[in-house]
N, C-alpha and C positions, 0 to 999 in steps of 0.2 A: 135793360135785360131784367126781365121777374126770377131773381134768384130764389124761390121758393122758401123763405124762412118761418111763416107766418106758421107760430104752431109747435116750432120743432125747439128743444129744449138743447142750449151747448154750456159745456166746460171749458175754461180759458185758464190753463195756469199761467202764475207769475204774471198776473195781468191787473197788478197794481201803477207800472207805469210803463213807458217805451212800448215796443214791437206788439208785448202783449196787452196791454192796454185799448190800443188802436185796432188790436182783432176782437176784443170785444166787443169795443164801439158800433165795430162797423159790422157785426153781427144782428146785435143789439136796436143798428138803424135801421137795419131789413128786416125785422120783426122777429125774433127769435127772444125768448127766455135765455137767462146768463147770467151762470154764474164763475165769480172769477176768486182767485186765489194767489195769496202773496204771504211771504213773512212777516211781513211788519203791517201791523192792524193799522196804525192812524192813515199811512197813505193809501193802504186797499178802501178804507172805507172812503175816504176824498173821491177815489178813482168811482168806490161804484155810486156814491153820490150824484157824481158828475154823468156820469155815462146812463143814468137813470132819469137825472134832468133833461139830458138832452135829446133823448129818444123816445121816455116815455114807457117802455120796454121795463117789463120786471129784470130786476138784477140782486142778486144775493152776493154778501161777501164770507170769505170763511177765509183764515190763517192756516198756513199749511208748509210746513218746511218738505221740500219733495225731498229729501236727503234721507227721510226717513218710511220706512214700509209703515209704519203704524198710524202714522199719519196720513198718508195716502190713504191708509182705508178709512181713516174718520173722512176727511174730505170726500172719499165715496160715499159714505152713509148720507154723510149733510147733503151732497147735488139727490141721490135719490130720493130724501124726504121735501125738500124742497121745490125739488121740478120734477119729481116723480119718475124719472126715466133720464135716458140720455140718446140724441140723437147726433149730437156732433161734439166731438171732441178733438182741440186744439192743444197741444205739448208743448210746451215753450218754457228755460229756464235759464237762468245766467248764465255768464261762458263758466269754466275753467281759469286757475291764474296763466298769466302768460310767463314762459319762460323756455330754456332749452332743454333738452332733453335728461342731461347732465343735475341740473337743476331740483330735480324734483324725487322724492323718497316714495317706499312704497304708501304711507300713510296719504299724502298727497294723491296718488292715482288713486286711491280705492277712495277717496271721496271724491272724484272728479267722473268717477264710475259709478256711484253712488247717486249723483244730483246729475248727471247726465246722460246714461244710459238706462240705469236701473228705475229709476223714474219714469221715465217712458216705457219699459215694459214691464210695471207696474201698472200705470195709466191704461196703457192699453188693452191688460189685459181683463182691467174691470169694466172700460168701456165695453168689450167685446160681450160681457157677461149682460149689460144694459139692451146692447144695440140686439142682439139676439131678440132680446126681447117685444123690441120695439118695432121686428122685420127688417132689420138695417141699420144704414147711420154711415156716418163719413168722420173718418181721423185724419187729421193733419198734423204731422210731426214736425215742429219747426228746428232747425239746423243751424248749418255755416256754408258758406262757399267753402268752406273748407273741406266737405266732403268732394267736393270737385277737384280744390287746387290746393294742395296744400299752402297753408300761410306762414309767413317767418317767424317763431318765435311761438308760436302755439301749437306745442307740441301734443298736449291731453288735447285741446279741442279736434287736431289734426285727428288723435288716433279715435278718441272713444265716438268723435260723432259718426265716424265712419260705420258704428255699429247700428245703429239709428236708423241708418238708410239700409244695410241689410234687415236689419227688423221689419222694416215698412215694407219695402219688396215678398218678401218672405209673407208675410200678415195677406197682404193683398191678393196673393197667388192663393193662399188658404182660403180667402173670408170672401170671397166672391163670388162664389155658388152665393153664396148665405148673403148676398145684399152689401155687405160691408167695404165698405173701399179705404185704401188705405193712400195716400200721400205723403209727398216732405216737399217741403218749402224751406228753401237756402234763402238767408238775405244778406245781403254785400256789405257792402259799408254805410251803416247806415246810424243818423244821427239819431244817438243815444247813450246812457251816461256810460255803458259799456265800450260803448264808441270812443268816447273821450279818455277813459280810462287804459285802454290797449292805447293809443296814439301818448298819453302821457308816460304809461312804461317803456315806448321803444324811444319815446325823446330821451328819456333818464342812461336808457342803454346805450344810446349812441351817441349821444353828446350834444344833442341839437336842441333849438329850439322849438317849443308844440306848434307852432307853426311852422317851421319846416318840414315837419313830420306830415301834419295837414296840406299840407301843399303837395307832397309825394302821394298822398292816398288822391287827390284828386287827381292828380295827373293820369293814375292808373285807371280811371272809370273815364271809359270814353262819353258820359253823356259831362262828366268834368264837375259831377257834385255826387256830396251822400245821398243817398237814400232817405225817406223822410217816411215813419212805420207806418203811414197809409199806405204808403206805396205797398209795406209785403200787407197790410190787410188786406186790401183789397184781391191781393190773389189767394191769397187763405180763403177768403170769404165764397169765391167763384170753388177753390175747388171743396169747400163744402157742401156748397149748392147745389140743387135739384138739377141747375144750366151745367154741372161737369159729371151728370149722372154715368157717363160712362166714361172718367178717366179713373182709372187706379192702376196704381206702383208707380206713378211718377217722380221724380227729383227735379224738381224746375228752381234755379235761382232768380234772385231778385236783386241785379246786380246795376244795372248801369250799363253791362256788358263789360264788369270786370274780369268775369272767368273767360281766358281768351281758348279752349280747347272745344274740339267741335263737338264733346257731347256733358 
């Protein structure tokens, strides 16, 4: 399938390693300009090393805590003087701590609102300022199954991502006269170091070994393993593409078929 990339200039946060990492790649492999963004400089620039090796493909890297507005707008200035525009933009940031609801002070929610809401429509809102410009463009806001099902024990990710996917919906209904499409992409259980880190907290919590923990999340995905972040690039990748020209407001997970509810 010609996903149409050749040309078109994309933003990847947090795509120093894991989920977003693998959406740049495989951006990057379909011929697209990319630039990606992480806190920590020595592994962003490995990643865009790498992903410029391998594809060929111009890649820029820039340091960027989404946690903060001021920063987000350097990160804007740097992708516009860099690739001159923006055609596709990809939202992707680490979870939330895991815990109960009991758990957590208001200091803790307002940065968990802060790097997971507000980041995203910060992003989106300057992507929307680019794409205008460019006639269009396609955003992908990456999620949780959690805005499907709620999960045990994460309670921020449970409540703030849910704001996410009203964003998206909401974006999409607006920006579609105007070219612009808007998506979310949930990804399931999927091996990453965030992966490993929720399954080592609910072992601590319950008494078990990480392997017994591991063996309970695979039980629950009927293909009977994690996810592996090609798996969600690659549909990142389609619904950027010229090939999903006409899907927007969707919420599609990337699960395994662990969210068992029929929508």
């Amino acid at each position: 399938m010609e996903l149409g990339f050749g040309g078109k200039r994309a933003l990847v946060t947090a795509g120093s390693r894991g989920i977003g990492r693998a959406c740049a790649l495989e951006l990057a492999r379909e011929g697209a300009d990319v630039l990606i963004c992480a806190r920590g400089a020595e592994a962003l620039e490995k990643a865009r090393n790498e992903i410029a090796a391998k594809t060929g493909a111009k890649v820029v890297a820039a340091t960027c805590d989404l946690s903060f507005g001021a920063e987000i707008e350097q990160l804007i200035e740097t992708t516009r003087a860099e690739l001159g525009g923006l055609d596709v933009l990809v939202t992707n940031a680490g979870g939330p701590p895991s815990g109960q609801f009991m758990d957590f002070d208001d200091e803790t929610w307002m940065k968990a609102v802060a790097l997971n809401l507000m980041s995203v429509v910060r992003l989106n809102r300057a992507a929307v300022t680019m794409m205008r410009e460019a006639g269009g463009g396609a955003i992908v806001n990456l999620t949780s199954i959690s805005v499907k099902e709620p999960i045990k024990g994460l309670v921020l990710s449970n409540s703030i991502r849910a704001g996410v996917v009203g964003l998206s919906k909401t974006l999409a209904n607006e920006l579609g006269p105007e070219g612009v499409r808007v998506n979310v992409v949930c990804p399931g259980y999927t091996a990453t170091d965030r992966m490993t880190e929720l399954m080592t907290a609910r072992a601590e919590r319950e008494g078990k070994s990480y392997d017994e923990v591991a063996s309970g999340f695979y039980d629950s995905v009927p293909l009977g393993r994690f996810g592996e972040p090609a798996d969600i690039a690659r549909m990142v990748a389609y619904l950027a593409s010229d090939a999903a020209k006409y899907v927007t407001g969707v919420t599609v997970q990337v699960d395994g078929g662990a969210v068992r509810g029929l929508l």
